[in-house]
C-alpha positions in Angstrom: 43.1 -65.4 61.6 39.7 -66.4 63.1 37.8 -63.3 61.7 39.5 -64.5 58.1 38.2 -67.4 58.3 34.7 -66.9 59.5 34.5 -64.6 57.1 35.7 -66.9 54.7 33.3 -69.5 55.8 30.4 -67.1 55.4 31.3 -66.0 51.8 31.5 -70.0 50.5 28.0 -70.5 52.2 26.6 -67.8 50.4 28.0 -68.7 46.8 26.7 -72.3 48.0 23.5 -71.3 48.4 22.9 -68.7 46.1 23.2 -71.2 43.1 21.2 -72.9 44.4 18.2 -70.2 45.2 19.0 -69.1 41.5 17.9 -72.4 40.0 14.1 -72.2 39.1 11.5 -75.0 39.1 9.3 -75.3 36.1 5.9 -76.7 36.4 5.4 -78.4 33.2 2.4 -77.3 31.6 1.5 -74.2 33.2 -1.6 -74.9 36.0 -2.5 -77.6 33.6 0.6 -80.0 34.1 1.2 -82.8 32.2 -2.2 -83.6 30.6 -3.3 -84.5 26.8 -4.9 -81.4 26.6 -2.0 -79.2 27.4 -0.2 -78.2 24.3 3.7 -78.8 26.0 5.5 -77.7 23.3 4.0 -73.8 23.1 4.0 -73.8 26.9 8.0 -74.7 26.8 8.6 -72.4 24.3 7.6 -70.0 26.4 9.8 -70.9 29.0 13.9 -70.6 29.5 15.4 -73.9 30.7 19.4 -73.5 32.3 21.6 -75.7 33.9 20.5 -76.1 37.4 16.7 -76.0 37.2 14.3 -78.2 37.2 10.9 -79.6 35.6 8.4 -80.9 37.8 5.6 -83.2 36.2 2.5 -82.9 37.7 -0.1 -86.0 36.6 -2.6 -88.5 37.8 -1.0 -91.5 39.0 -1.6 -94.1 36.7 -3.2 -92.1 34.0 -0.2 -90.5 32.4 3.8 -91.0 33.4 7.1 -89.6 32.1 9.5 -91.0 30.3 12.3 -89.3 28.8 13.5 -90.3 25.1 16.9 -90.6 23.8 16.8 -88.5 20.5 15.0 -86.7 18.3 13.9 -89.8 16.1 12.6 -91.9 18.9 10.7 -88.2 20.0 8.8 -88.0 16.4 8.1 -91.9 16.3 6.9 -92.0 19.7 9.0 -94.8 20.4 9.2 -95.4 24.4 10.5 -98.3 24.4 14.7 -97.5 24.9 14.0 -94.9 27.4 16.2 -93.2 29.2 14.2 -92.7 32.2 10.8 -93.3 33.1 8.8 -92.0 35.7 5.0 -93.0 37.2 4.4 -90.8 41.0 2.6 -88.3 39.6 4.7 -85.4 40.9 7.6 -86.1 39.2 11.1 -84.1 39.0 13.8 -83.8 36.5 16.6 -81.6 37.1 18.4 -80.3 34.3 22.4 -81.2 34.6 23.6 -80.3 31.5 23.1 -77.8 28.1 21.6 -79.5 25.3 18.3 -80.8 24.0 15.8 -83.5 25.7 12.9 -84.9 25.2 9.9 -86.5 27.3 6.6 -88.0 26.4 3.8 -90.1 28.7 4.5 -93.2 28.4 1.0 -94.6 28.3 0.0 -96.2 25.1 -1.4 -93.9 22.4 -1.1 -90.7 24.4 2.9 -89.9 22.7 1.2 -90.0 19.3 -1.9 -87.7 20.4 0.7 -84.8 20.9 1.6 -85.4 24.4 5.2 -84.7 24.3 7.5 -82.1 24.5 10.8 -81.2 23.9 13.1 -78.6 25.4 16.4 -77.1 25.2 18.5 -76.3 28.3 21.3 -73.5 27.5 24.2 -73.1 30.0 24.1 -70.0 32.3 24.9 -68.2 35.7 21.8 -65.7 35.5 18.2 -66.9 37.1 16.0 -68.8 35.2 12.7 -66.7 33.7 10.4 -67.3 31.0 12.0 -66.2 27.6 10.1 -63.9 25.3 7.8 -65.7 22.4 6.6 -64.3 19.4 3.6 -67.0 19.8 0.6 -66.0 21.6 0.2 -66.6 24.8 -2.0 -69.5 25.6 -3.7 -69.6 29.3 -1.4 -72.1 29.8 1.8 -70.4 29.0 0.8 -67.3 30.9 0.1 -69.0 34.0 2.6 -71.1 33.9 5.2 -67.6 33.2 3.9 -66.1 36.0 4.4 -69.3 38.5 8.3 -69.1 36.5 8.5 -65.6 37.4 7.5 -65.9 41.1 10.0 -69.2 41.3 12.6 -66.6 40.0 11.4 -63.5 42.3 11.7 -65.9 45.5 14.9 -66.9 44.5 16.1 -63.2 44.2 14.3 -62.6 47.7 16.1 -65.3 49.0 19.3 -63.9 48.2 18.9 -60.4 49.2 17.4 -61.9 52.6 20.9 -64.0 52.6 23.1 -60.7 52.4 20.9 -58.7 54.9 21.5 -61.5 57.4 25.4 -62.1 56.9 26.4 -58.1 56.8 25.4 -57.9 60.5 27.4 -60.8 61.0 30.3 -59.4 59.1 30.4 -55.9 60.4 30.5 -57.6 64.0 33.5 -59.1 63.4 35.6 -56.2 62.4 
């Protein structure tokens, strides 16, 4: 009964944690994070967004902040001011909870209406996070920020094979 339930034990720690390992982190805006003169909407499309991962705004303090808009109509009028959320540290993070469409722009005055905004579309999923395929050329910002998708992805994969290698010593022990 012991050996069941170690065993047991193990096998609910590793589903635990390999959701979580499987969830990637996307670095708005590629190496250029969330700046004017990234153009956020080619860079996301670019990218595959599923429940579980996250978007991490990187930004000058006091420059530039996040704020996350409640529909489409407030997204093409640039209107901030029933926000949903509304963020200002400069490395900010937004994990994605659900499928469906958001959409975030800086809230500092005039920079929504110079294009910086974006809006993204989270699909439900069990398979890792990676950058989807685009028929739009790749920018230098999409490309870097693919490959620093990719790596989150290819750590998280590493993490899990690491994972099983530890726990089938453990298993075997037992039996």
């Amino acid at each position: 009964m012991g050996r069941t339930n170690t065993v047991l034990l193990v096998l609910v720690f590793a589903a635990l944690f390999t959701k979580e390992t499987l969830a990637a982190q996307h670095v708005v805006g590629g190496s250029q994070g969330w700046e004017e003169s990234t153009d956020l909407n080619s860079w996301a499309s670019g990218e595959k967004f599923k429940v579980g991962d996250q978007l991490v705004f990187k930004y000058t303090s006091g420059l530039h902040s996040v704020v996350e808009l409640p529909n489409e109509s407030a997204y093409k009028s640039c209107n901030t001011g029933n926000a949903l959320d509304s963020k200002s540290s400069g490395n900010d993070v937004v994990k994605l909870t659900k499928a469906g469409t958001r959409y975030f722009a800086c809230g500092t005055l005039g920079h929504c209406g110079q294009g910086m905004k974006m809006k993204i579309t989270t699909v439900a999923g069990n398979a890792p996070s990676s950058p989807s395929s685009s028929a739009a050329a790749p920018s230098s910002s999409s490309s870097s920020s693919s490959s620093s998708s990719s790596s989150s992805s290819l750590h998280s994969v590493t993490s899990l094979f690491g994972i099983a290698a530890l726990s089938v010593p453990l298993l075997l022990s037992m039996f």
